[in-house]
C-alpha positions, 0 to 999 in steps of 0.5 A: 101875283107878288111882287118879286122884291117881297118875294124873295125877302119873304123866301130869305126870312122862311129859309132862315126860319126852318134852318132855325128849327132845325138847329134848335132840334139838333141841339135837344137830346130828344127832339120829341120834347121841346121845351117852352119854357127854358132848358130843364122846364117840365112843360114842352111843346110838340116839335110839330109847334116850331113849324107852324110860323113856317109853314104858315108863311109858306101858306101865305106865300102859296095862296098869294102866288097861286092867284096869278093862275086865276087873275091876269089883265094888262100890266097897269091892272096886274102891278097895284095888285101886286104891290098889295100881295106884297105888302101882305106877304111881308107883314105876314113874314114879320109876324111869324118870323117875330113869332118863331123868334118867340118861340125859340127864344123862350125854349132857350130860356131867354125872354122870360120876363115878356108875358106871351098873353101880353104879346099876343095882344099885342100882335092881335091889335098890330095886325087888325091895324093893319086888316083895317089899312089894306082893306081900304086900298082893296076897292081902289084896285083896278080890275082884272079879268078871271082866267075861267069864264062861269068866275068873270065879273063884270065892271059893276059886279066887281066894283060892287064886290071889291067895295064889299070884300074891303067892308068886310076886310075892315071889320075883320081887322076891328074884330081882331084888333079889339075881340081878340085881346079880350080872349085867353091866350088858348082860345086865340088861335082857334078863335082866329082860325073859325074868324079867318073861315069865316071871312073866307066863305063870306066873301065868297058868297058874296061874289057868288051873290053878286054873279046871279045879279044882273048889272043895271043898264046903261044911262045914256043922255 
């Protein structure tokens, strides 16, 4: 559920990303050892690290995509959701390909004047902006119906969810945007994995919280 234009911008930049990897191992002597900091540096990376925005981007992309399987509703409904993905989707392309940029900028020896803790913060407070911009839009959403019957919402459930799914949305966004660049730079991705867990089973439990509660009646005048 993306809309196709991001998609296919999305699936350009991840193609440019892995042939980028590619050609910066074919330049090395031996791939096992990256170096981080510039030809001749001791200190290298895992060659399994210029993968990691690729692979996250695919990750996104997959997730995204996958919710067509598990949402539909008519064309009216299906489109402002899609709009959404894309917009996430093409964030999350500008992020890890800035990212892998980065990161194979300084293994080439360019790039070391920018502090890679200053750049992190930077990304840190960019993208709890933008956490905190979409997730206004999420309780604006129409709603669509779930593909399996014991996952069907009904309006009130899924309106009363969608409210809290953006709440919550925001305050993961204000989180990263403020928490983050307070952390050290080896503590930040760890620490935005366990907040990125965290968001995820909470707003599950919600929706499975908001199943059990019977929708109030109707008011008729």
């Amino acid at each position: 559920m993306i809309d196709r234009k991001s998609l296919w911008i999305s699936l350009l930049v991840l193609s440019a990303m892995v042939a980028a990897d590619f050609w910066r191992l074919s330049l090395l002597p031996d791939w096992h050892h990256v170096p981080a900091e510039g030809p001749g540096n001791s200190y290298t990376l895992p060659v399994f690290m210029l993968f990691v925005p690729a692979l996250a981007l695919l990750f996104t992309m997959a997730v995204l995509f996958a919710r067509k399987w598990f949402r539909s509703g008519p064309e009216e409904a299906v489109q402002p959701w899609r709009h959404w993905h894309g917009l996430v989707l093409l964030f999350n392309t500008v992020i890890t390909a800035s990212a892998q940029a980065f990161i194979l900028a300084r293994s080439l020896g360019a790039l070391q004047s920018v502090d890679r803790l200053t750049l992190s913060h930077v990304i840190s407070v960019v993208t709890g902006i933008f956490m905190m911009l979409v997730g206004n839009m999420v309780p604006k959403l129409p709603r669509l119906s779930a593909r399996f019957r014991h996952a069907q919402l009904d309006p009130w459930q899924w309106n009363r969810h969608l409210r809290f799914a953006g709440k919550l949305m925001v305050v993961f966004g204000l989180v990263i945007a403020v928490g983050m660049p307070l952390l050290p730079l080896e503590v930040v991705r760890p620490a935005m994995l366990g907040l990125t867990l965290a968001f995820i089973a909470v707003s599950y439990w919600h929706r499975a919280k908001v199943k059990r509660e019977p929708s109030p009646p109707a008011v008729t005048l």
